[in-house]
Residue, then its C-alpha position, 0 to 999 in steps of 0.5 A: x247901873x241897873x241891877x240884871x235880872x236873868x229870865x229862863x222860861x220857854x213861854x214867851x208870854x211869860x217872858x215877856x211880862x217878866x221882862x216889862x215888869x222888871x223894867x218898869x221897877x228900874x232893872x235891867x232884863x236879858x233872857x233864854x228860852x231854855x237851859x240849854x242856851x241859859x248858860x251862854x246867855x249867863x257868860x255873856x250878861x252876867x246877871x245879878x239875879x236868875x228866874x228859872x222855870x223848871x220844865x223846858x224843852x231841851x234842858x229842864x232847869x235843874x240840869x241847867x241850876x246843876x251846870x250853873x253850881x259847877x261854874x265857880x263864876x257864877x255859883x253864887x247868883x241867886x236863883x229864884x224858881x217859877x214853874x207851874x210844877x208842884x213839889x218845885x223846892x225839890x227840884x232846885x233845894x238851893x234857890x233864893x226863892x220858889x214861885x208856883x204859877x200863876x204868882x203874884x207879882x209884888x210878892x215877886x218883885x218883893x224878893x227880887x229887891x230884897x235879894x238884889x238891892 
């Protein structure tokens, strides 16, 4: 069975190359287009792994990451930041990984095998 990794970003743009590269490297993909929703979307798929943009509308991503923490289920799923804000290591300390916009994406795809396979 497929590794899953979770996409919270609200440009659908963005998703959607998240989305088509993570298939095209054998995973499966599920996605939310804010935090808020995120949480439903992580009790619903159970993902192995988690791409969290900061700034949302709604729910930013640390409120989200916070919400998450508090889950004893799923405090454990790794977290892998990607946002176009700088200092993004500040916002969530405990990701798996931090990504700046634009990102290179075999040095994404690097990490996610290396934090899920």
């Amino acid at each position: 069975m497929a590794k899953k990794i979770m996409i919270i970003d609200d440009d659908p743009d963005i998703v959607t190359y998240l989305t088509d590269l993570f298939t095209d490297s054998g995973y499966a993909t599920c996605s939310a287009a804010d935090g808020a929703q995120a949480l439903d979307v992580v009790k619903a798929e159970r993902p192995d792994c988690i791409t969290l943009d900061i700034e949302m509308p709604d729910e930013w991503g640390p409120r989200f990451y916070r919400k998450l923490s508090q889950e004893p289920e799923f405090r454990k799923i790794p977290v892998i930041v990607i946002s176009g804000l700088n200092a993004t290591k500040y916002a969530v300390p405990k990701a798996a990984a931090n990504f700046s916009k634009p990102f290179d994406r075999e040095e994404l795809l690097a990490t996610v095998r290396q934090i899920v396979d």
